[in-house]
Backbone as CSV, one residue per row, in Angstrom:
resi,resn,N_x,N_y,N_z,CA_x,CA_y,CA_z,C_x,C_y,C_z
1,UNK,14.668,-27.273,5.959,13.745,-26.465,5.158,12.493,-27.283,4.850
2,UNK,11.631,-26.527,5.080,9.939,-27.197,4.769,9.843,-27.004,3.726
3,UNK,9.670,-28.276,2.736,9.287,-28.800,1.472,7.868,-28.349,0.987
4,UNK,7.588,-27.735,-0.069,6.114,-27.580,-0.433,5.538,-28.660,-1.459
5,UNK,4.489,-29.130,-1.174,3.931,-30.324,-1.986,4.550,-30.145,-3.589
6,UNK,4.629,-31.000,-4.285,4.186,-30.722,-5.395,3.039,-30.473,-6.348
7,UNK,2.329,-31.156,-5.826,0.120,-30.823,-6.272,0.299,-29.523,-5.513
8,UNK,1.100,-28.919,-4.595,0.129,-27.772,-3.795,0.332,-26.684,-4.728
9,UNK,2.224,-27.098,-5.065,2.816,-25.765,-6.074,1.791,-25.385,-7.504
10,UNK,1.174,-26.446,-8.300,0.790,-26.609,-9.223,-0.314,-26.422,-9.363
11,UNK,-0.943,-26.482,-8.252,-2.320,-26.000,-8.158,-2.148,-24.657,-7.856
12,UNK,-1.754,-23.787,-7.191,-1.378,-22.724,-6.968,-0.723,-22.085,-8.418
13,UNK,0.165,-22.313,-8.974,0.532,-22.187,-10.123,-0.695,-21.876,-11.378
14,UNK,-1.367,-23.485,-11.162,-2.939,-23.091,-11.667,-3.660,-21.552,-11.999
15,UNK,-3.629,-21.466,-9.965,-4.180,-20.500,-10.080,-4.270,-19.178,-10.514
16,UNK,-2.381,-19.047,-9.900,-2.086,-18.058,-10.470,-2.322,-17.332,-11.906
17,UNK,-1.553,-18.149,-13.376,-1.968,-18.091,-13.960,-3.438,-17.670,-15.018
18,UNK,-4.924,-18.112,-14.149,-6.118,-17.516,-14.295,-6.037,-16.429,-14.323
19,UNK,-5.407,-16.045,-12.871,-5.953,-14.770,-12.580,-5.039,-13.748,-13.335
20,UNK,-4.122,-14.230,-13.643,-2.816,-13.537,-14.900,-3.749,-13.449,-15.896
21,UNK,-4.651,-14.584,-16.154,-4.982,-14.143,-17.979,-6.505,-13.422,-17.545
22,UNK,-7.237,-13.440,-16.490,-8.621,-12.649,-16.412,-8.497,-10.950,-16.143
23,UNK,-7.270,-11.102,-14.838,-7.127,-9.819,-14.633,-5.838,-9.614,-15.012
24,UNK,-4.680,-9.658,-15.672,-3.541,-8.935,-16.629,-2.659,-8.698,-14.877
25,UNK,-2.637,-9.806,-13.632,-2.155,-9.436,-13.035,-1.131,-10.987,-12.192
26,UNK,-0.467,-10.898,-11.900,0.083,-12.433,-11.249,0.049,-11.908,-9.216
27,UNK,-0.689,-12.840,-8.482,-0.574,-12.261,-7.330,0.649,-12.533,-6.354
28,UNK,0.709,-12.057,-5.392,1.745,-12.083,-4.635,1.956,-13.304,-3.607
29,UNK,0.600,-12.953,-2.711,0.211,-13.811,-2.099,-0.861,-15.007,-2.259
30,UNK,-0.465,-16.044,-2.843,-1.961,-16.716,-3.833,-2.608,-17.586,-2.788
31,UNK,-2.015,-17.501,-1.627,-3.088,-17.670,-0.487,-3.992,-17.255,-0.099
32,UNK,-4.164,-16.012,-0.607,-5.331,-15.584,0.165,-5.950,-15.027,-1.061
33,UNK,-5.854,-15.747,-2.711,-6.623,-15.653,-3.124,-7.202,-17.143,-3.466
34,UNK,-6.888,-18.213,-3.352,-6.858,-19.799,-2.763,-7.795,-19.793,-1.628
35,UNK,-8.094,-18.583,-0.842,-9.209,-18.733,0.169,-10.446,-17.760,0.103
36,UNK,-10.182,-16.544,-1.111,-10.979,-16.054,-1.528,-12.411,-16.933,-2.493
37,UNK,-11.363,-18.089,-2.886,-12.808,-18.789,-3.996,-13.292,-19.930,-2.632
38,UNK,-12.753,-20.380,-1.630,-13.317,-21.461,-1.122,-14.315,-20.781,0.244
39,UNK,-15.894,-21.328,-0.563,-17.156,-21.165,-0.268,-17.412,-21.809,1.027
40,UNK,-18.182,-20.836,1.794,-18.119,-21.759,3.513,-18.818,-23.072,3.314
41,UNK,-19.861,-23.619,2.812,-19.820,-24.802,2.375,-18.942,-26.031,2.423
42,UNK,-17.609,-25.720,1.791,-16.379,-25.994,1.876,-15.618,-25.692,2.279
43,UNK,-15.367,-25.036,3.782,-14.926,-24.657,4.574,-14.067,-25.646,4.932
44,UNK,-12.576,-24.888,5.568,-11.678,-25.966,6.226,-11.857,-26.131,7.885
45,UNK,-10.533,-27.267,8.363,-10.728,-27.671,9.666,-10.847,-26.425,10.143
46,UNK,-11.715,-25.900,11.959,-11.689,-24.414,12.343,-10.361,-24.792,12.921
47,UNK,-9.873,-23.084,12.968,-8.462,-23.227,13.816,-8.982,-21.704,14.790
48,UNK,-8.805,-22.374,16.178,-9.085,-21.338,17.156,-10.281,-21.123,17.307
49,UNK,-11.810,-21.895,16.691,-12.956,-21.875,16.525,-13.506,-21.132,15.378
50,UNK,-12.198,-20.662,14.496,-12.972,-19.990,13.685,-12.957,-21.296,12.340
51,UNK,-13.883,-21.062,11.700,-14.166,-21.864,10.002,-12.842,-21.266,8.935
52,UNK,-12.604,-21.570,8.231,-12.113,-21.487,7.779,-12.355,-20.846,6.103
53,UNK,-12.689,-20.110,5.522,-13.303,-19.569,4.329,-13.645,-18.385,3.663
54,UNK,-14.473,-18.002,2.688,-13.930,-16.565,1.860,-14.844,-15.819,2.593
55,UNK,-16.016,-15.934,3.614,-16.897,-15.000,4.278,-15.851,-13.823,4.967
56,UNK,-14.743,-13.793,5.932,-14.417,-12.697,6.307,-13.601,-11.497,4.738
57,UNK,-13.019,-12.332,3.601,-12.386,-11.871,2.787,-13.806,-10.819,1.760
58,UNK,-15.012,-11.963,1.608,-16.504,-11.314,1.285,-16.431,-10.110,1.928
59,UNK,-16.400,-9.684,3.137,-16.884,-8.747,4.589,-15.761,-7.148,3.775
60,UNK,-14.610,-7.709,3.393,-13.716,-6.629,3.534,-14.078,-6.103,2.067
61,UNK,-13.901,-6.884,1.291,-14.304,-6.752,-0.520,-15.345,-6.028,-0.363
62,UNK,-16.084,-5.857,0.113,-17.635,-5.769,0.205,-17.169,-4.017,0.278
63,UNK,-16.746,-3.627,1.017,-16.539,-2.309,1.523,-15.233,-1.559,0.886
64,UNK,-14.615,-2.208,0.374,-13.441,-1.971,-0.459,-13.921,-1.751,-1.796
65,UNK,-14.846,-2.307,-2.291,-15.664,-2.185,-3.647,-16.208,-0.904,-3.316
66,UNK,-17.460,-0.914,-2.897,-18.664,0.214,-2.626,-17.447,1.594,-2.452
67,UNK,-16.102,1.497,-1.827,-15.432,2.725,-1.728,-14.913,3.138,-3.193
68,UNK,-14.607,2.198,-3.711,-13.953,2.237,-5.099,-14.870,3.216,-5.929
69,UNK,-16.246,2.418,-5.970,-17.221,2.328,-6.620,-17.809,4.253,-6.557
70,UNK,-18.064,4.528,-5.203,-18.333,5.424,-5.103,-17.276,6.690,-5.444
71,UNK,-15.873,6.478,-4.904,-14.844,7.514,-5.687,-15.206,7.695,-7.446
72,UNK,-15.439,6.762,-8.079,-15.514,6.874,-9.631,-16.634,7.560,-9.733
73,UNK,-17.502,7.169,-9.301,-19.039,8.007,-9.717,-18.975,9.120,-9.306
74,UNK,-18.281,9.682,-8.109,-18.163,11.257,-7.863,-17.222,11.368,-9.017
75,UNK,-16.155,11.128,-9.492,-15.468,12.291,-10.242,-15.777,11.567,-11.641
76,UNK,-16.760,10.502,-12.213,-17.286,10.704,-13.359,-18.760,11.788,-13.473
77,UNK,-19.214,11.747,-12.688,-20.836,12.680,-13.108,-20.408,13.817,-11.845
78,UNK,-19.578,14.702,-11.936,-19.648,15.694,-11.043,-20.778,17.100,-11.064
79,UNK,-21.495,16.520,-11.968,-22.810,17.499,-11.618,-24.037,16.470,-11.437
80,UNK,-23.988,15.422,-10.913,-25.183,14.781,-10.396,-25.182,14.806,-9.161
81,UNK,-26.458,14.748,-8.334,-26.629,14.491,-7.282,-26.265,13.409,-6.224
82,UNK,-26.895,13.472,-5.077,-26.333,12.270,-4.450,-26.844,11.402,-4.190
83,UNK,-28.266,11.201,-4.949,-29.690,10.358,-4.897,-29.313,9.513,-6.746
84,UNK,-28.573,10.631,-7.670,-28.305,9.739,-9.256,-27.043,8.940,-8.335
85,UNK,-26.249,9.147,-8.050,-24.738,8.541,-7.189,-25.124,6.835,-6.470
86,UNK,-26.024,7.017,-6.101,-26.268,6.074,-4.848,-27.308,4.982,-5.752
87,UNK,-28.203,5.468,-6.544,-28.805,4.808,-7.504,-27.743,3.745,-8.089
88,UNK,-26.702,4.627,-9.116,-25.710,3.860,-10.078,-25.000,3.160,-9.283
89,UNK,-24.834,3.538,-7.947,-23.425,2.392,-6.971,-24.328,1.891,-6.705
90,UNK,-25.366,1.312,-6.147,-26.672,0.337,-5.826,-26.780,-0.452,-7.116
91,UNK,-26.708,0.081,-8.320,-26.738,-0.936,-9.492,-25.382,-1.596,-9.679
92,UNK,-24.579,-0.898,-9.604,-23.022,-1.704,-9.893,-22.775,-3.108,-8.684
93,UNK,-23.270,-2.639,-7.366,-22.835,-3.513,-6.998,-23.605,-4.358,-5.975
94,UNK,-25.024,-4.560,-6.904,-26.192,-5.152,-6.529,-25.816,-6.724,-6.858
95,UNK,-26.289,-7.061,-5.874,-26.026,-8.927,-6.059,-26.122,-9.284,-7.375
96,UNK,-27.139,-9.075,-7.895,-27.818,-9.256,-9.304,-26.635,-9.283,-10.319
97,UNK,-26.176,-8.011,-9.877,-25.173,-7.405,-10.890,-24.203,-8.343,-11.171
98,UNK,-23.538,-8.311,-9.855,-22.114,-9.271,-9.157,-22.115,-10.581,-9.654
99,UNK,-23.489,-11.061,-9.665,-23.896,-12.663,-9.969,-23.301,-12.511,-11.597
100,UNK,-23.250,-11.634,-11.912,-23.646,-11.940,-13.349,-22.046,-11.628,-13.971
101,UNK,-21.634,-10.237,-13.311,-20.050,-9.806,-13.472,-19.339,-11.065,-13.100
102,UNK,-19.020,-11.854,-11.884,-18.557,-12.554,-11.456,-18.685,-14.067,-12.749
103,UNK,-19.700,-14.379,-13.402,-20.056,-15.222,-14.395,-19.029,-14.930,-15.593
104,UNK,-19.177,-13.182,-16.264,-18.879,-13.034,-17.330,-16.892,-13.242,-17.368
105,UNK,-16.441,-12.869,-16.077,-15.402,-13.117,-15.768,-14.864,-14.107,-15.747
106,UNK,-15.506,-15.316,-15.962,-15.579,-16.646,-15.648,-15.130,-17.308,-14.327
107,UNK,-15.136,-16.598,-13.301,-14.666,-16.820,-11.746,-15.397,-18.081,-11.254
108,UNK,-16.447,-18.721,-11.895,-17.640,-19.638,-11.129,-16.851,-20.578,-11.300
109,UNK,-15.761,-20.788,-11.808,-14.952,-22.386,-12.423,-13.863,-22.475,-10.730
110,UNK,-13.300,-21.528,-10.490,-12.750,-21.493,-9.373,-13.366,-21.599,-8.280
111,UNK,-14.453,-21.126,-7.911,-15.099,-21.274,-6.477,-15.119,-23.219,-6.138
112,UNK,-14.544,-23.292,-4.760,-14.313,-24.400,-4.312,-15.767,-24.682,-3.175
113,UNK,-16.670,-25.620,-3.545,-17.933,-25.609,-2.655,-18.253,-26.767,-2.902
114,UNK,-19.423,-27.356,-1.980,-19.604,-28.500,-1.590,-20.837,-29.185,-2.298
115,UNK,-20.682,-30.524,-3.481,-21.913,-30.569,-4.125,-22.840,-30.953,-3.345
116,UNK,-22.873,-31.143,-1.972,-23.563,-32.018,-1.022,-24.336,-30.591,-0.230
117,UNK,-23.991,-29.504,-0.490,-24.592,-28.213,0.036,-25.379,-27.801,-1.306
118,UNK,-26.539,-27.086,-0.480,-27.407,-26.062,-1.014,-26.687,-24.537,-1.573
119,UNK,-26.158,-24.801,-2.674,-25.707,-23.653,-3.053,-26.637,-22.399,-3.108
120,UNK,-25.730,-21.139,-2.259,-26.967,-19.863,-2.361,-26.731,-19.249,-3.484
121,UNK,-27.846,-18.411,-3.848,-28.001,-17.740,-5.200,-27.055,-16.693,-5.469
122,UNK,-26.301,-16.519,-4.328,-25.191,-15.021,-4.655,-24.033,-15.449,-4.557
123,UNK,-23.492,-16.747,-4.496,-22.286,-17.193,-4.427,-21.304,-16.880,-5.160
124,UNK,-21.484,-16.234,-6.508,-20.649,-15.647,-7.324,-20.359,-13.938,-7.158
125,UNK,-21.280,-13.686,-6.651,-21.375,-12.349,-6.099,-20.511,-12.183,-4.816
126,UNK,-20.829,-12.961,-4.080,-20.219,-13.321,-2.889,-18.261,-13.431,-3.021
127,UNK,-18.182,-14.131,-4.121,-16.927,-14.546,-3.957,-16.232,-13.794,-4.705
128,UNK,-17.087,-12.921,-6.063,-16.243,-11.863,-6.607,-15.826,-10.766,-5.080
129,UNK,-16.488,-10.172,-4.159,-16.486,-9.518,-3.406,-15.357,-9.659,-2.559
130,UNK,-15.239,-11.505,-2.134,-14.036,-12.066,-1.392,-12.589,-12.035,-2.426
131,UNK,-12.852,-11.878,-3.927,-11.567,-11.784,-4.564,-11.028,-10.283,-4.381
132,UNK,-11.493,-9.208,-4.378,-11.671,-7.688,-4.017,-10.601,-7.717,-2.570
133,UNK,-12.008,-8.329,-1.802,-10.752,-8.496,-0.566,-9.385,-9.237,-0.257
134,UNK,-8.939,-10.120,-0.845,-7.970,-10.647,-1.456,-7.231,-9.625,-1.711
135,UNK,-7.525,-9.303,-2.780,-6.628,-8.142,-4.047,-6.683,-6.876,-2.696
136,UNK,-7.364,-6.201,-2.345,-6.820,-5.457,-1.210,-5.334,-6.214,-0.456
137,UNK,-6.003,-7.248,0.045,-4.871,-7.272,1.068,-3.459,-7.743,0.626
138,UNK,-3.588,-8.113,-0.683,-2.026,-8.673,-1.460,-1.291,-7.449,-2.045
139,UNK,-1.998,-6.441,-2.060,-1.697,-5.504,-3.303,-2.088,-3.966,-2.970
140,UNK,-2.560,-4.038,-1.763,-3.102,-2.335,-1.361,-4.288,-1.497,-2.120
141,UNK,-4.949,-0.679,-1.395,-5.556,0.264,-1.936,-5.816,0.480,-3.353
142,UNK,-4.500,1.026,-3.635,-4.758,1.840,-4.911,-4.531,1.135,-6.550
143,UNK,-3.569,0.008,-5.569,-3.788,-1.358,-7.178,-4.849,-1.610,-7.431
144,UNK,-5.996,-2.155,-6.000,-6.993,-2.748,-6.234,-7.898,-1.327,-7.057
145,UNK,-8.151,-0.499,-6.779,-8.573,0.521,-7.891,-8.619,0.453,-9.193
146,UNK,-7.231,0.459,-9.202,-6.415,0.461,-10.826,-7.146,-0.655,-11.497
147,UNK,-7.047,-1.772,-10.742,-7.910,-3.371,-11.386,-9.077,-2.868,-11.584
148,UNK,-10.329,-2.455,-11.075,-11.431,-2.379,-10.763,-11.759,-1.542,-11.995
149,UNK,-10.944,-0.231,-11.893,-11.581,0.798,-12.364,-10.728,0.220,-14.315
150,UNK,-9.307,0.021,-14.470,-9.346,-0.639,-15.865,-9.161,-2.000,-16.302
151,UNK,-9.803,-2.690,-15.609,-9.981,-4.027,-15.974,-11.214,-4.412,-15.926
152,UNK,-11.900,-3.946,-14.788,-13.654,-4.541,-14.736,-14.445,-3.879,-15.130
153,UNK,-14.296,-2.037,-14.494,-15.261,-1.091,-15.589,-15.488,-0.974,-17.030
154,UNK,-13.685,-0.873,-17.393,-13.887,-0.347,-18.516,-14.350,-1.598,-19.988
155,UNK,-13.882,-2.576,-19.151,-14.382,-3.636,-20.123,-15.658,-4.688,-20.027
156,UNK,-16.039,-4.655,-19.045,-17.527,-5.504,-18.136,-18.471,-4.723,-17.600
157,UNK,-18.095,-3.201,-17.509,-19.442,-2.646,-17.042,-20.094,-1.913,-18.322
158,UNK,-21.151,-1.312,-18.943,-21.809,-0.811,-19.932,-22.330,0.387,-19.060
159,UNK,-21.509,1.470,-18.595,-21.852,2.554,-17.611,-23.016,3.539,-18.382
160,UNK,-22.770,3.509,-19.572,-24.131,4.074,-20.236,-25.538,3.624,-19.803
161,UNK,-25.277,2.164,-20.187,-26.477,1.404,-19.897,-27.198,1.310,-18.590
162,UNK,-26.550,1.043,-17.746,-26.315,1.502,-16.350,-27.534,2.886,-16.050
163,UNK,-26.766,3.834,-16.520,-27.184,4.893,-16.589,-29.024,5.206,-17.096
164,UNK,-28.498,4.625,-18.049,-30.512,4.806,-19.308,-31.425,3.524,-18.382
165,UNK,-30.559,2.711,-18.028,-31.764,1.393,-17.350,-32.590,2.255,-16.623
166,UNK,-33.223,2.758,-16.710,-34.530,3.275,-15.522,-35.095,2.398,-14.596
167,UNK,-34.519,2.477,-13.271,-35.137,1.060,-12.511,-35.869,1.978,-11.044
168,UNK,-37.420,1.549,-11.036,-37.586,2.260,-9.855,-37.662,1.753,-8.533
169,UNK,-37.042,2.038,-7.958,-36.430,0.814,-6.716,-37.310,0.708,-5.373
170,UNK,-38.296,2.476,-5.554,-39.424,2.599,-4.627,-40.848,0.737,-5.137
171,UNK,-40.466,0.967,-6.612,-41.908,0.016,-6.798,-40.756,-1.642,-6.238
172,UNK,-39.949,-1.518,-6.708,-39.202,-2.817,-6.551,-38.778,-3.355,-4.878
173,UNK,-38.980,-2.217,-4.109,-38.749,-2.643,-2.437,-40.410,-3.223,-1.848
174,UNK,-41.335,-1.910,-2.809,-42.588,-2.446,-2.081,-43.113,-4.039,-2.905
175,UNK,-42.479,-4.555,-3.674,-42.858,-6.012,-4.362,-41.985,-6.632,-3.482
176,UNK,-40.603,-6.275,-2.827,-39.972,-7.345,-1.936,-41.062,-7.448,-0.935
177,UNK,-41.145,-6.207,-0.603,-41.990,-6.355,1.102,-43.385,-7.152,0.892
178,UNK,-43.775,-7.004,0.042,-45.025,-7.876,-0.532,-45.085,-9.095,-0.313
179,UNK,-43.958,-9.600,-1.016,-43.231,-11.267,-1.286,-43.124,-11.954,0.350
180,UNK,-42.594,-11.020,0.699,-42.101,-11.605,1.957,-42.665,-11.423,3.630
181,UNK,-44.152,-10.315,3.140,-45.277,-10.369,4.096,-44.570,-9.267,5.088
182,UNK,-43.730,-8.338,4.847,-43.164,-7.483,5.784,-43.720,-6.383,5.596
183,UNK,-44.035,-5.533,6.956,-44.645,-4.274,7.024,-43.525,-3.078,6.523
184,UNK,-43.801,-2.290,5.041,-43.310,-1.294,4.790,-43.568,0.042,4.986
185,UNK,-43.061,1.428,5.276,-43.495,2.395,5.605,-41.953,3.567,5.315
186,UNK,-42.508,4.351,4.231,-42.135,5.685,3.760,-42.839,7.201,4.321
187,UNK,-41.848,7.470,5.601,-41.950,8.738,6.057,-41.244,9.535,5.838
188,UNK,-41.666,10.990,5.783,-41.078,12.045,5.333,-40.757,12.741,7.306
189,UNK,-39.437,12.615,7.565,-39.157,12.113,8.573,-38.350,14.216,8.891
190,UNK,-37.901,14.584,7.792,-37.550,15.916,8.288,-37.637,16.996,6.824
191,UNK,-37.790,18.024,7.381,-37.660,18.974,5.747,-36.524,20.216,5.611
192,UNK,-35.718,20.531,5.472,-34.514,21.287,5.134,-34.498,22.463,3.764
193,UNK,-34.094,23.386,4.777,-33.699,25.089,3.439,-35.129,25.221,3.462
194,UNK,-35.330,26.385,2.522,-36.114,26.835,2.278,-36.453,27.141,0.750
195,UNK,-37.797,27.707,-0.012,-37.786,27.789,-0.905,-37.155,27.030,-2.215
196,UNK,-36.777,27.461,-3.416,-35.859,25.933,-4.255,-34.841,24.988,-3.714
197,UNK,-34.137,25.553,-2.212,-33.192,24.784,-1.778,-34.052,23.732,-0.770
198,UNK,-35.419,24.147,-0.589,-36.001,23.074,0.515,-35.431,21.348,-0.077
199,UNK,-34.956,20.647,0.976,-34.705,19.097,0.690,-35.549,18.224,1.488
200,UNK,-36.222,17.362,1.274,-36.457,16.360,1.968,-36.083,14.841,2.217
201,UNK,-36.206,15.083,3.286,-35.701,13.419,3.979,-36.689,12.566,4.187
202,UNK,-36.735,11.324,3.660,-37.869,10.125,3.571,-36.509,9.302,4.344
203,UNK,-37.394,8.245,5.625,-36.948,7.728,6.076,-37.696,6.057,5.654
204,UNK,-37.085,4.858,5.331,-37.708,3.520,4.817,-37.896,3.045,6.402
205,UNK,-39.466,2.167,6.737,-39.101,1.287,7.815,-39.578,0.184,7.205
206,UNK,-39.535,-0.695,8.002,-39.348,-2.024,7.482,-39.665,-3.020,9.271
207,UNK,-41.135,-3.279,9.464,-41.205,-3.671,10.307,-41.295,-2.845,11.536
208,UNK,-41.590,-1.706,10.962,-41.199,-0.454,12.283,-39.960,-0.336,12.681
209,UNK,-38.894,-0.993,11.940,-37.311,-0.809,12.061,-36.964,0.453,11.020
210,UNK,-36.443,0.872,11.312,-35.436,2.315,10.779,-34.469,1.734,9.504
211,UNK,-34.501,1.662,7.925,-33.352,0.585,7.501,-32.675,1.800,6.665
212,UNK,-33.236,2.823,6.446,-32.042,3.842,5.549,-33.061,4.999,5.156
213,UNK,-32.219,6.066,5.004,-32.448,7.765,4.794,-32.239,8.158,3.675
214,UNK,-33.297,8.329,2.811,-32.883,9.262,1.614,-33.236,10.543,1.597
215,UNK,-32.019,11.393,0.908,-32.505,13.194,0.824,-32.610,13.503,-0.514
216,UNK,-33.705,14.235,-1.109,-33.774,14.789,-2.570,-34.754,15.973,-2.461
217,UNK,-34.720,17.184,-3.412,-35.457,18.030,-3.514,-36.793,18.010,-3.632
218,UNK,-36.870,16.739,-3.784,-38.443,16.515,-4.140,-39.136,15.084,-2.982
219,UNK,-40.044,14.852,-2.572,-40.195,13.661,-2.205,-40.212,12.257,-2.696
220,UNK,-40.969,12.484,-4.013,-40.667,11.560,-4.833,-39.142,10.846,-4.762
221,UNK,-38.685,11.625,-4.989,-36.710,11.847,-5.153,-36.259,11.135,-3.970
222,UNK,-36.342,11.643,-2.701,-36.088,11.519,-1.729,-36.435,9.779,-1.865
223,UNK,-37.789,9.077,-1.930,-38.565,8.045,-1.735,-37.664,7.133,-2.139
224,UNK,-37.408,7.796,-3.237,-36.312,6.762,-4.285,-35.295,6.185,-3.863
225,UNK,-34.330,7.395,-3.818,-33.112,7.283,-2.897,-33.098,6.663,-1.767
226,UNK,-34.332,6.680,-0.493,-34.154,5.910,0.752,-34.669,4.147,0.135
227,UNK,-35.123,4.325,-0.876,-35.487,2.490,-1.191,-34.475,1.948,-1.696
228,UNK,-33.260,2.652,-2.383,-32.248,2.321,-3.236,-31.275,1.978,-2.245
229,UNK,-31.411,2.497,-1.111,-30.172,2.413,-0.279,-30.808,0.804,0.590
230,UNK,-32.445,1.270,0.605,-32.710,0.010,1.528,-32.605,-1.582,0.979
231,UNK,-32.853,-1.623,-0.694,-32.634,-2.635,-1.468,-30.795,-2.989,-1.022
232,UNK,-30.280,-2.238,-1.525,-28.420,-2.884,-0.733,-28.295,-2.969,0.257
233,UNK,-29.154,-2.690,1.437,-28.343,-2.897,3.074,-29.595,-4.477,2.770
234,UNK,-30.521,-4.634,2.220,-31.753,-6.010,2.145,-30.634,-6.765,1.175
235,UNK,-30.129,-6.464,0.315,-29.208,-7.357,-0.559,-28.127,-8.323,0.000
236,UNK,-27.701,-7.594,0.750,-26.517,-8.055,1.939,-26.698,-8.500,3.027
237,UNK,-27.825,-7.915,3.728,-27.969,-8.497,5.317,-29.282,-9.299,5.038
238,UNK,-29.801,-9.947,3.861,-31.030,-10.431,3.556,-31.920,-10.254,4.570
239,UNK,-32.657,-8.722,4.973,-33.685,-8.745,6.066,-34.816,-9.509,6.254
């Protein structure tokens, strides 16, 4: 029988424990939340050429959240649109946000990274995302929900606030594109129904690239919605 360290048990033990007293949960597999905090920075030996670290666990969290995220907002505001929807999931789970959720949680004590690296500015964001994916894969679907929706919403998010923050994301994409010398362009790319049901579609480019579609009754509306979507696909794939 293969012996397990004693530092390995105890550190693991460690861990466990945290995540018992942050999230009210003990995990199953604490391996793969042991690789959820360690930052490619600190990446292990590759095995098979791959690195070793929380970027593929980031990749899955990432999309496991935004699904979460978006189920709640449909069946909390079921008479809002799908331009208020995409706004509030763009705020919940905007780097910004994450940086800061991931802080209040106190998760930054766990991330394992290298003082000899340039730490990036979303690393807490990053690795809350890789704990998500973790918690998916130890625990399924609908636990990871259950966590999300009464452990992180109901006590770390201020969904009101959320709500009243008025943020306009059309002025806030054209100050990125500014910053960063990139050609922006808001076309009204198709128009739909007729009369009060007419909708329009504003398409964002970005370099003469195509980066996301917003639809709203109004153009204004529409404008909004395609910058809100283009700020999170720019948040993530830093264009």
């Amino acid at each position: 029988m293969k012996l397990i360290p004693r530092g390995l048990f105890s550190k693991n033990k460690d861990l466990s424990d945290t995540i018992k007293n942050i999230f009210g949960f003990r995990p199953e597999n604490i391996f793969l939340y042991d690789l959820a905090f360690r930052h490619k920075s600190a990446s292990l030996e590759k095995i098979k050429g791959f690195k070793i670290n929380n970027e593929r666990l980031e990749y899955l969290g990432d999309a496991i959240l935004s699904a979460i995220i978006a189920d709640f907002l449909f069946k909390k505001f079921p008479n809002r649109d799908e331009g208020f929807l995409t706004e509030m999931r763009s705020r919940i789970v905007s780097r910004n946000h994450l940086n800061q959720l991931s802080e209040k949680l106190g998760l930054r004590k766990l991330i394992k990274f290298s003082s000899d690296h340039n730490v990036y500015r979303s690393i807490n964001g990053d690795t809350f995302e890789a704990f998500i994916g973790a918690l998916y894969l130890d625990r399924g679907y609908n636990f990871t929900k259950r966590i999300i929706i009464n452990r992180i919403i109901k006590y770390h998010i201020d969904m009101d606030d959320l709500e009243t923050n008025d943020q306009n994301f059309k002025s806030r994409l054209i100050e990125w594109a500014q910053k960063e010398r990139k050609a922006l362009e808001f076309v009204v790319v198709a128009e739909k129904g007729k009369g009060f049901k007419k909708q329009y579609e504003v398409e964002v480019k970005i370099e003469k690239l195509s980066i996301a579609i917003g639809m709203d009754f109004s153009i204004k509306k529409a404008e909004q919605n395609a910058a809100a979507k283009s700020l999170e696909i720019i948040q993530k794939k830093e264009i």
